[in-house]
FIDREN-646057 format. One record per residue (C-alpha): residue number from 1; y, x, z. Coordinates in nm, 4 decimals. Each point is the difference from the previous one (the first is absolute). Layout:
residues N
SITE   resi          Y          X          Z
SITE    NUM          Y          X          Z
...
//
This chain:
residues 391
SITE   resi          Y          X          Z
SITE      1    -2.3042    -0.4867     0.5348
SITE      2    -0.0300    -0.3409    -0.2221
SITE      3     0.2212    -0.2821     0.0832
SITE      4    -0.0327    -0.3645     0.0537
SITE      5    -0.2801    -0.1346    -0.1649
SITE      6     0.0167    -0.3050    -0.2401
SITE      7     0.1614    -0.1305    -0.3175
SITE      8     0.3042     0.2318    -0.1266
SITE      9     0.0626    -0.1806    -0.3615
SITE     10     0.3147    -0.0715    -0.0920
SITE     11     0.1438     0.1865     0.3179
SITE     12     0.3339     0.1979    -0.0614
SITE     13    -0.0117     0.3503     0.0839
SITE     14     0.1951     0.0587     0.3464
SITE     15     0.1220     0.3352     0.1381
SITE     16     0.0460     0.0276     0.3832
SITE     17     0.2547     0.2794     0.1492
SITE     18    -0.0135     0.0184     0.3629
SITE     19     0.2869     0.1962     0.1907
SITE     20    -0.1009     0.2550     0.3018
SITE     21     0.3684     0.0712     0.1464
SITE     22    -0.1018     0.2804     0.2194
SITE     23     0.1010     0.3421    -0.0616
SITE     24     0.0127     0.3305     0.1841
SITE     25     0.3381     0.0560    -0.0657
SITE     26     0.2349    -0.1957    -0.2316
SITE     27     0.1021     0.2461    -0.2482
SITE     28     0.3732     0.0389    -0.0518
SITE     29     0.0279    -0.1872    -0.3259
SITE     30    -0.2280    -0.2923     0.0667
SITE     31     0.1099    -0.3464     0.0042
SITE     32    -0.3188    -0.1665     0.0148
SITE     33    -0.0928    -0.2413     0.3251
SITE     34    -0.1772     0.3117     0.1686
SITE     35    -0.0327     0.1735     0.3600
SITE     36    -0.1851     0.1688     0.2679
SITE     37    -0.2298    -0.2445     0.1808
SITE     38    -0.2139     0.0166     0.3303
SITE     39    -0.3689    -0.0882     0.0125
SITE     40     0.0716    -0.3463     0.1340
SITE     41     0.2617    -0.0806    -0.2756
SITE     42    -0.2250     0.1192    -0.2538
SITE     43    -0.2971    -0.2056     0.0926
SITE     44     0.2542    -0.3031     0.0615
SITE     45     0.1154     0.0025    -0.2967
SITE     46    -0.3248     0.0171    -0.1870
SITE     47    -0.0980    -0.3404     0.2073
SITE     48     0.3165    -0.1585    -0.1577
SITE     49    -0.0278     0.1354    -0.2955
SITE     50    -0.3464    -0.1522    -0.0300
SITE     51     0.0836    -0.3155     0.0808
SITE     52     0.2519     0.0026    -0.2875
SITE     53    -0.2863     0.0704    -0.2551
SITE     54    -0.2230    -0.2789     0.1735
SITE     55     0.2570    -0.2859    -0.0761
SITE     56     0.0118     0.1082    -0.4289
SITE     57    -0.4053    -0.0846     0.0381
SITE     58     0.0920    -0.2705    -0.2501
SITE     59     0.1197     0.2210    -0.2949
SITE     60    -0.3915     0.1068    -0.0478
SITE     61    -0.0025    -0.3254    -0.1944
SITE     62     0.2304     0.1714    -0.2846
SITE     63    -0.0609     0.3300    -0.0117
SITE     64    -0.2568     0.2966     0.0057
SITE     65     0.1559     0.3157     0.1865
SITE     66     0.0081     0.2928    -0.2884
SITE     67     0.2097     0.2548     0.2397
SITE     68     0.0875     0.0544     0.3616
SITE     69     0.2820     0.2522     0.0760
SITE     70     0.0934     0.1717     0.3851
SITE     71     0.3414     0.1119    -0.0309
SITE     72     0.2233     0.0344     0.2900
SITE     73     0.1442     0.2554     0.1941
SITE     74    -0.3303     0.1964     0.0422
SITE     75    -0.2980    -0.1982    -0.0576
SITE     76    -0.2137     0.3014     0.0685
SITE     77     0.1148     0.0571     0.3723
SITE     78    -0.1387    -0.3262     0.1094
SITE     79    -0.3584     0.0237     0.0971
SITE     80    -0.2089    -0.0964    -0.2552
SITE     81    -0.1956    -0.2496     0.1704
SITE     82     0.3264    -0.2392    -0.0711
SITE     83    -0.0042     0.0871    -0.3147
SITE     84    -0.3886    -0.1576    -0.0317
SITE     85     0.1265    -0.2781     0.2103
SITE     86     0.2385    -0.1213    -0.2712
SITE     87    -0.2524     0.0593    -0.2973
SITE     88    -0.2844    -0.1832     0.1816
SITE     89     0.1893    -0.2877     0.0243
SITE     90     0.1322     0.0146    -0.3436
SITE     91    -0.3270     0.0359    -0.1343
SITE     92    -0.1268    -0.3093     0.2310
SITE     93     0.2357    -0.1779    -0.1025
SITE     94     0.0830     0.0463    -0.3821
SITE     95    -0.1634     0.0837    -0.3051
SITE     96     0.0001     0.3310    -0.0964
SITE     97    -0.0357     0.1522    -0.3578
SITE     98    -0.2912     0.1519    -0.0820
SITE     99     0.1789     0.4315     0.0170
SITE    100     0.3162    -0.1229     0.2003
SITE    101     0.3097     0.2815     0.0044
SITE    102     0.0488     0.0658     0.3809
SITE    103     0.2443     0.2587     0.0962
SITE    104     0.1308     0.1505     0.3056
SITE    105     0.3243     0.1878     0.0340
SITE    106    -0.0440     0.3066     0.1837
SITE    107     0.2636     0.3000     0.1507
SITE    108    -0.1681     0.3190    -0.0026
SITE    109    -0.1042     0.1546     0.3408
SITE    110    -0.1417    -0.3874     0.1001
SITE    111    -0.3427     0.0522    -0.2265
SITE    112    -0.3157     0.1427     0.1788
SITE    113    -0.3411    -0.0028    -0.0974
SITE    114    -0.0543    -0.2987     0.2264
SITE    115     0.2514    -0.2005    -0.1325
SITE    116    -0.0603     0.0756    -0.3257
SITE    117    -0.3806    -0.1169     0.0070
SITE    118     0.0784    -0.3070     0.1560
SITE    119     0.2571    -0.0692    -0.2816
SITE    120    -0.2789     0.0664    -0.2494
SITE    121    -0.2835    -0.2148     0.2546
SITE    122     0.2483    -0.2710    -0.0007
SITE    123     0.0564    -0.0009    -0.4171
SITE    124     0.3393     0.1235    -0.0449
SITE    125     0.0140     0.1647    -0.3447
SITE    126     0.3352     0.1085    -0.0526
SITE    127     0.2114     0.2443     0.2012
SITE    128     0.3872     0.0645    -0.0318
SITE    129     0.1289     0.2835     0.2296
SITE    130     0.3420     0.1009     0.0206
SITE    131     0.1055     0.3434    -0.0799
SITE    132     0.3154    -0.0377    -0.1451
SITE    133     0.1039     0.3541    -0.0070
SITE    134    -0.2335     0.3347    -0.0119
SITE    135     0.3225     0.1850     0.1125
SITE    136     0.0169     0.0856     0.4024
SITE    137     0.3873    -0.0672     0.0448
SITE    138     0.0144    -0.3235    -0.2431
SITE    139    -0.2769    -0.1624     0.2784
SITE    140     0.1845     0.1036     0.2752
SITE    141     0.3670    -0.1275    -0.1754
SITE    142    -0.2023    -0.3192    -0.0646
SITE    143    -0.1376    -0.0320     0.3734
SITE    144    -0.3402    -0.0218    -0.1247
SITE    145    -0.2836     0.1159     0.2896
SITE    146    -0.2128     0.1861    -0.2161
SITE    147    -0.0125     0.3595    -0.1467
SITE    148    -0.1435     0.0619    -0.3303
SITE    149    -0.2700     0.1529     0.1177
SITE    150    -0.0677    -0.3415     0.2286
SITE    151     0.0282    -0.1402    -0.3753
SITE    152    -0.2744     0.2231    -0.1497
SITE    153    -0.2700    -0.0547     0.2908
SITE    154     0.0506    -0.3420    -0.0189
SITE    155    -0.0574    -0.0289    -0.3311
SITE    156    -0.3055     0.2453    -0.0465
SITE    157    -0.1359    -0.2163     0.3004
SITE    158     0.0068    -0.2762    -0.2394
SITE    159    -0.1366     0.1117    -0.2466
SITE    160    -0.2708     0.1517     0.1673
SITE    161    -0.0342    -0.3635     0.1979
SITE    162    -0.0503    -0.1442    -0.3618
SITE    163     0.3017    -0.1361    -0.1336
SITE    164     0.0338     0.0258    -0.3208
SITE    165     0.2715    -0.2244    -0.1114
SITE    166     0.3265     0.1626     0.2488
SITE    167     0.3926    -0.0758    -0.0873
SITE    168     0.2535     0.2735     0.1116
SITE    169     0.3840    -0.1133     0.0736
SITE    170     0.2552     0.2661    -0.1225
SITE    171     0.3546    -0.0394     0.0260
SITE    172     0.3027     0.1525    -0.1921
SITE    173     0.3770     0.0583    -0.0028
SITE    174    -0.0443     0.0889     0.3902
SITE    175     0.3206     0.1662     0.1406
SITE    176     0.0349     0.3765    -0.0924
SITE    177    -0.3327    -0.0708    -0.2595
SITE    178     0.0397     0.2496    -0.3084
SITE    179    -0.1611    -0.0606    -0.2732
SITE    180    -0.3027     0.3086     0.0773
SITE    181    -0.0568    -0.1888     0.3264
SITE    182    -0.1006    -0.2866    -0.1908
SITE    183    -0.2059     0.1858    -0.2315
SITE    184    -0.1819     0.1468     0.2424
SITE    185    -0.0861    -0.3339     0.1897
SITE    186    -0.0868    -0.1398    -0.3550
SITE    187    -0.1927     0.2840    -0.0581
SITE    188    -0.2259     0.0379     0.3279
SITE    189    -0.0517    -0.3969     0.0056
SITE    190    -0.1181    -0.0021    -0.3902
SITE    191    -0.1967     0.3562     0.0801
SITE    192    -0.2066    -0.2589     0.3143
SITE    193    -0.1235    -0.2098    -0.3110
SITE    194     0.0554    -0.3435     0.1678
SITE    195    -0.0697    -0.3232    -0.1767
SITE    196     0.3777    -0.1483     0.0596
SITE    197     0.3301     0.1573     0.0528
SITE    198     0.3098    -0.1815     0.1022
SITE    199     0.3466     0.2124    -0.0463
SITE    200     0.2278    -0.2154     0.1648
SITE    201     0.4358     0.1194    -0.0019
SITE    202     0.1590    -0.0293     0.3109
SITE    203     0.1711    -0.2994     0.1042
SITE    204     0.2319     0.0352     0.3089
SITE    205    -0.0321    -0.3358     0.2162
SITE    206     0.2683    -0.0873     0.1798
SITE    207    -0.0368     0.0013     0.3938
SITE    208    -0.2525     0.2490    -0.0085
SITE    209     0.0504     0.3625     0.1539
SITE    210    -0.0291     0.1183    -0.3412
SITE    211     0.3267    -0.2060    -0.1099
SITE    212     0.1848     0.1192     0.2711
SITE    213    -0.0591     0.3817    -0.1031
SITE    214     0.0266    -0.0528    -0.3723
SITE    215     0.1194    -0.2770    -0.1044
SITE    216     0.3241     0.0931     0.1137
SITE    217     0.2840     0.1049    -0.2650
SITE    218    -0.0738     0.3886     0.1703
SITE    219    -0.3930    -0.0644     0.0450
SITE    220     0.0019    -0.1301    -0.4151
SITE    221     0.1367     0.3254    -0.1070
SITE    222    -0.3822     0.2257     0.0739
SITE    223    -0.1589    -0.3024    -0.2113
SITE    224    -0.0979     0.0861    -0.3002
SITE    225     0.2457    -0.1342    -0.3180
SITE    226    -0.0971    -0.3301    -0.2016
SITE    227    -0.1006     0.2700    -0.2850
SITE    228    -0.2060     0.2046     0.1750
SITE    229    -0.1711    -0.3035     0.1402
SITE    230    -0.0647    -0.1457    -0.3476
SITE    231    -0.1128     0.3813    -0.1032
SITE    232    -0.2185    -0.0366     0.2903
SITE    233    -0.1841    -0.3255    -0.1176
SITE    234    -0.0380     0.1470    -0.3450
SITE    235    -0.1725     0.2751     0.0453
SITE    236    -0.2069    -0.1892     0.2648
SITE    237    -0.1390    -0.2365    -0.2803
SITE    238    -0.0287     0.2723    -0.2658
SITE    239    -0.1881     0.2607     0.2685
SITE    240    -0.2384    -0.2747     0.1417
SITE    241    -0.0609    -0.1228    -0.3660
SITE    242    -0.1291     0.3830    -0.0702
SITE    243    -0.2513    -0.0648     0.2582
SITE    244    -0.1493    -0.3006    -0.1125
SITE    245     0.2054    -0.2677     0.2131
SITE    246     0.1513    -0.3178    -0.1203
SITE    247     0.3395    -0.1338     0.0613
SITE    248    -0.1205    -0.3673     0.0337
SITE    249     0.3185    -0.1302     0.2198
SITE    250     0.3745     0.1680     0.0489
SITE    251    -0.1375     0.2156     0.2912
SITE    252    -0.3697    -0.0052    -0.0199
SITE    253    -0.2709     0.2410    -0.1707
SITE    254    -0.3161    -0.0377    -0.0613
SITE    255    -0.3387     0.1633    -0.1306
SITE    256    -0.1969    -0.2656    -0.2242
SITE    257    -0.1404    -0.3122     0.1817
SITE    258     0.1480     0.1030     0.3216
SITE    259     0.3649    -0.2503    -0.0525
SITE    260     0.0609    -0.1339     0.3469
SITE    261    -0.1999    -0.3578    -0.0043
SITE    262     0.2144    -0.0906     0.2192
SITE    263     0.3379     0.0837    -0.0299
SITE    264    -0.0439    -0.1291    -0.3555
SITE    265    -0.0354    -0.3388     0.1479
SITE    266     0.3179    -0.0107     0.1187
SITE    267     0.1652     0.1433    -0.3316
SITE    268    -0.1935    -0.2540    -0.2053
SITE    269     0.0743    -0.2564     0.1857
SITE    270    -0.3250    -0.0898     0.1472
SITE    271    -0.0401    -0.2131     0.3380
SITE    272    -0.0563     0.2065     0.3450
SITE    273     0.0627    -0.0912     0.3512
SITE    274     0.1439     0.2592     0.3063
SITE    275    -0.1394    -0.0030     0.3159
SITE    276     0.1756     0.1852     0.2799
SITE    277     0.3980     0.0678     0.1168
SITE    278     0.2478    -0.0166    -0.3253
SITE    279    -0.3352    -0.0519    -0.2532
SITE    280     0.1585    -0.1681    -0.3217
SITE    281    -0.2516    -0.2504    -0.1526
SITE    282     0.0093    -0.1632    -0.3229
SITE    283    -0.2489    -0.3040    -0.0259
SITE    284     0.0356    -0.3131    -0.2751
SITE    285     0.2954     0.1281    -0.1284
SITE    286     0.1869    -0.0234     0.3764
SITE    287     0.1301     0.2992     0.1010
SITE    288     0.0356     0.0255     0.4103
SITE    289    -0.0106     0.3022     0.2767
SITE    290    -0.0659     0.0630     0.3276
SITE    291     0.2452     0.0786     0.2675
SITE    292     0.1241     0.3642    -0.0202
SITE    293     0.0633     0.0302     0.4036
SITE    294    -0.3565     0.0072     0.1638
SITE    295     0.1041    -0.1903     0.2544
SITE    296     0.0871    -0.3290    -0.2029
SITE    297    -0.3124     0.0955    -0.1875
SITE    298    -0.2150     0.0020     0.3087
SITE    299     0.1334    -0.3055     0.0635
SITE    300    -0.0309    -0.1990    -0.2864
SITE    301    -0.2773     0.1616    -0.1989
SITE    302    -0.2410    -0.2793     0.0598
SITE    303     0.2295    -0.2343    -0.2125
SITE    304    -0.0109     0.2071    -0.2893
SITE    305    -0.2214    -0.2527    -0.1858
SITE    306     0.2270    -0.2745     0.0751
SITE    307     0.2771     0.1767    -0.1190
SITE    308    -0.1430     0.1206    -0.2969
SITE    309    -0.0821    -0.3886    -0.0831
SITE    310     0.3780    -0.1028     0.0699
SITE    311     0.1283     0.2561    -0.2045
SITE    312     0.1575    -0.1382    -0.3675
SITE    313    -0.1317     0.0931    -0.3202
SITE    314     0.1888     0.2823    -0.1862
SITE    315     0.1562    -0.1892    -0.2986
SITE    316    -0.0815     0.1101    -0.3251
SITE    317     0.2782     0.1558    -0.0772
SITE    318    -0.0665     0.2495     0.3142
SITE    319    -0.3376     0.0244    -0.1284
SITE    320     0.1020     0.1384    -0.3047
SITE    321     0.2326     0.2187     0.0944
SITE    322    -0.2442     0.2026     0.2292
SITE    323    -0.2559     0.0064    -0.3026
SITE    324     0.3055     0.1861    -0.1601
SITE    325     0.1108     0.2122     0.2561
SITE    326    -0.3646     0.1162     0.1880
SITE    327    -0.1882     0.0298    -0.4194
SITE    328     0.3071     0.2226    -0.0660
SITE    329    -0.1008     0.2512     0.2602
SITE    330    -0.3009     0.0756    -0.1666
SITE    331    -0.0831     0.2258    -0.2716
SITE    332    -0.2053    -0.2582    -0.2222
SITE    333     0.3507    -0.2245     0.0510
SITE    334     0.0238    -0.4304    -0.0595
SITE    335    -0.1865    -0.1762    -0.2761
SITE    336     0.1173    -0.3291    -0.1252
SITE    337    -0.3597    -0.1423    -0.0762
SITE    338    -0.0707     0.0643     0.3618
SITE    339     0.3582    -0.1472     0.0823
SITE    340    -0.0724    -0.2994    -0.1922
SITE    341    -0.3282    -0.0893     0.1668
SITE    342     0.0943     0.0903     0.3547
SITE    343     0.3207    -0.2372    -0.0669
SITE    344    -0.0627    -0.2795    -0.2877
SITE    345     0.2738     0.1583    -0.1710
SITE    346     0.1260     0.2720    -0.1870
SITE    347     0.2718     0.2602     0.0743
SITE    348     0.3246    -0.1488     0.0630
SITE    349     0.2129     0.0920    -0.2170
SITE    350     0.2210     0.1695     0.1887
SITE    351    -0.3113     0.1843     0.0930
SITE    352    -0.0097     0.0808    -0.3234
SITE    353     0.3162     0.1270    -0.0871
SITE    354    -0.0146     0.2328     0.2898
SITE    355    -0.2655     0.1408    -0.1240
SITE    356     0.1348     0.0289    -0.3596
SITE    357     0.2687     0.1629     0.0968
SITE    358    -0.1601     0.2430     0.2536
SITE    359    -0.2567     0.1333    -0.2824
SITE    360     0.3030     0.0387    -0.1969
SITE    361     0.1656     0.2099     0.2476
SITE    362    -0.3341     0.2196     0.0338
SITE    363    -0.0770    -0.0828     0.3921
SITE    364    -0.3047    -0.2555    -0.1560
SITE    365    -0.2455     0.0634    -0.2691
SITE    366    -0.2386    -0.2765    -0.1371
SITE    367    -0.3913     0.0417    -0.0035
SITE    368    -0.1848    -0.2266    -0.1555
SITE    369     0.1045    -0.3320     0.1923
SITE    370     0.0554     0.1836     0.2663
SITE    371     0.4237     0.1319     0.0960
SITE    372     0.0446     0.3006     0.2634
SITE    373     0.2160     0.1845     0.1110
SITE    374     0.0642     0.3726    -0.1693
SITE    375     0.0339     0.3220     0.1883
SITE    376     0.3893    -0.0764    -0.0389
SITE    377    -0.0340    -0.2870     0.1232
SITE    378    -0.1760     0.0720     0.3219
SITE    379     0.2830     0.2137     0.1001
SITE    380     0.2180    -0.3292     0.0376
SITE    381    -0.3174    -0.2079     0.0947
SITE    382     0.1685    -0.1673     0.2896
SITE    383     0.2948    -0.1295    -0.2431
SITE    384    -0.1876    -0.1301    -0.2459
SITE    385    -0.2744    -0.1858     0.2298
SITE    386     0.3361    -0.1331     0.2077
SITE    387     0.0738    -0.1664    -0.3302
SITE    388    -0.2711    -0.2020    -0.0266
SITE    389     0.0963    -0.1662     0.3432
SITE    390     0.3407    -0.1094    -0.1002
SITE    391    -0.0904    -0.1830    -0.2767
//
C-alpha cells in the first residue's frame, strides 16, 4: 500500500478529494453535482477523470499525500475496481505518508462483504456512511433510498469487514423533526459506538425538490423554529460530550485521535487539490474549481493543470480573512502566534478589535493565545465569521 518511493524532505503535506457524481437516486435535498449513471458513463468518466490526475504529476515535487477523500454522490455504488484504479495511480504517482487517512463515502444498502474487502485490500481506512435519520418517515421526507435497517447491516458489515475508524452523517431541524426524534437518532447513532459523528442542521437549497416542498412560506411552517433548532444543537453537544465525543469543529464530533485528517485541512488552511466534476482545490495559496456541469468538465478536465497554473494568487488580505473565518469554525479557534508566522504579521488591528469586542459581548472567550468562539457564540457563528470577510 506504500507510495512513491524516494526523497519526501521538506515536502508539504497534500490532501487529495476526488468526486464520484453517481448516485442511485438524487435525494430531494441534494445540491451536489450528482446522478444516476450507466455502465458506459461510469467507466468514461473514470478514463477522464484519470487523465485529469495524470497532468498534476508535477505537484509530487512539493508535496507528500497525507489524505485521500471519495466523496460524491455515492462513492460506494461504483464498482470498486475504479476505486483501485484511482489509488494506484495516486500512489504511482505521488508520495504518500507513511499511515495516509483514506476515506470513502458510503449510502447504506451499497456495502457488501465484497466491496467492503476490497476497500480494506485496496487501503482505505476511513469510512463515512450516511444515515442521517434513524426515523422511517424523516428518510422517506428526505428521499433518502435506505431504511434504517439498510443502515444497521451496513454498518455491522463494516465492522465485521474491519473498519475500525467509521464516520456517521446525522442531520437535524428536518421538517416535522421534534425534539424526541432527534434524541432518538442521537441516541441509536452514539449507542453504535462509532469513532466520528457529524450532526449536520438542515439547509434547504434552492432548486432542489426539497425547496420546492419546504422552502415555501406554507412548506417553512412544519420546520422546526430557530429555538428549537438551537435547543437541538445544544443538547447534541452536551449528549455526545456524555459519551466521550469531542466537538472539534461547529458540526463535527469526535472520539480522541479520530478528528477528520482531512477535513481539518481545509479548516486550517492547508493545500489540497480536487479531482473530478465541481472538485474545489486549493494549491499555493490559489484557490480554483472544476466545472460543476459534467459535460464542460468532461470536456476540459485535461486542462486542469494549466488552469490551476494561470490562476492568480489570493492576496493577502484574502488569505487572512479565510484563516479567520475557516479557524473560527473550530473548537480550538485562531491563534495569533500561528497568525503571525503563517502571515509575517500580526493581527490587524481591526482584527483585533473584533475580537475585543466579541469576548466582551460573551460570543468569544480567550485560551491561552488561542480566541474561540463560546457556546453563545456558535449560535450566531455565521455572523460573526461573515465579519471577518468585510473587513
Amino acid at each position: 500500500m506504500a507510495g512513491k518511493k524516494g526523497q519526501t524532505l521538506d515536502k508539504k503535506p497534500l490532501s487529495v478529494y476526488v468526486h464520484v457524481p453517481f448516485c442511485k437516486r438524487k435525494c430531494l435535498y441534494c445540491d451536489f453535482p450528482s446522478a444516476p449513471g450507466t455502465p458506459e458513463e461510469i467507466a468514461f468518466y473514470f478514463r477522464i477523470l484519470m487523465q485529469e490526475i495524470r497532468s498534476f504529476e508535477a505537484l509530487d515535487s512539493l508535496y507528500t499525500v497525507s489524505t485521500v477523500f471519495f466523496g460524491g454522490g455515492t462513492p460506494s455504488l461504483v464498482d470498486p475496481k475504479y476505486v483501485r484504479q484511482v489509488l494506484d495511480l495516486l500512489r504511482a504517482q505521488y508520495h504518500f505518508e507513511e499511515d495516509p487517512e483514506i476515506s470513502l463515502e458510503a449510502n447504506p444498502g451499497t456495502l457488501t462483504q465484497e466491496s467492503l474487502a476490497a476497500y480494506r485490500d485496496m487501503g482505505i481506512s476511513r469510512l463515512s456512511i450516511g444515515l442521517q435519520s434513524a426515523n422511517e418517515d424523516e428518510l422517506k421526507i428526505l428521499g433518502r433510498i435506505h431504511s434504517f435497517e439498510d443502515f444497521q447491516k451496513s454498518y455491522e458489515l463494516a465492522r465485521e469487514a474491519g473498519f475500525a475508524n467509521i464516520n456517521i452523517d446525522l442531520m437535524s431541524a428536518l421538517p416535522r423533526q421534534t425534539m424526541e426524534k432527534w434524541q432518538r437518532t442521537l441516541q441509536i447513532a452514539a449507542d453504535l459506538k462509532p469513532e466520528h459523528i457529524s450532526a449536520y442542521s438542515l439547509i434547504i437549497e434552492e432548486g432542489t425538490p426539497f425547496a420546492e416542498t419546504w422552502g415555501t412560506r406554507v412548506g417553512r411552517i412544519y420546520l422546526p423554529g430557530e429555538d428549537l433548532d438551537r435547543e437541538m444543537y445544544h443538547y447534541t453537544k452536551e449528549f455526545l460530550a456524555s459519551r466521550g465525543y469531542e466537538r472539534y469543529e461547529i458540526s463535527n464530533y469526535a472520539l480522541p485521535g479520530f478528528e477528520s485528517r482531512h477535513n481539518m485541512t481545509y479548516w486550517t488552511g492547508g493545500d489540497y487539490v480536487g479531482f473530478g466534476q465541481s472538485a474545489a482545490s486549493y494549491l499555493d495559496g490559489r484557490r480554483f474549481q472544476n466545472p460543476a456541469e459534467k459535460t464542460e468538465y468532461l470536456e476540459e478536465a485535461r486542462e486542469a493543470y494549466g488552469r490551476f497554473k494561470s490562476t492568480r494568487p489570493l492576496s493577502l488580505k484574502s488569505r487572512e480573512e479565510e484563516y479567520m473565518f475557516l479557524g473560527l469554525r473550530m473548537h480550538r479557534g485562531v491563534s495569533r502566534e500561528e497568525f503571525k508566522l503563517r502571515f509575517g504579521e500580526s493581527f490587524p488591528g481591526t482584527y483585533e478589535k473584533k475580537l475585543l469586542d466579541y469576548c466582551m459581548q460573551g460570543f468569544m472567550e480567550k485560551e491561552d493565545d488561542r480566541i474561540r468562539l463560546t457556546d453563545k457564540g456558535i449560535d450566531v457563528s455565521n455572523v460573526i465569521m461573515a465579519d471577518f470577510l468585510q473587513d
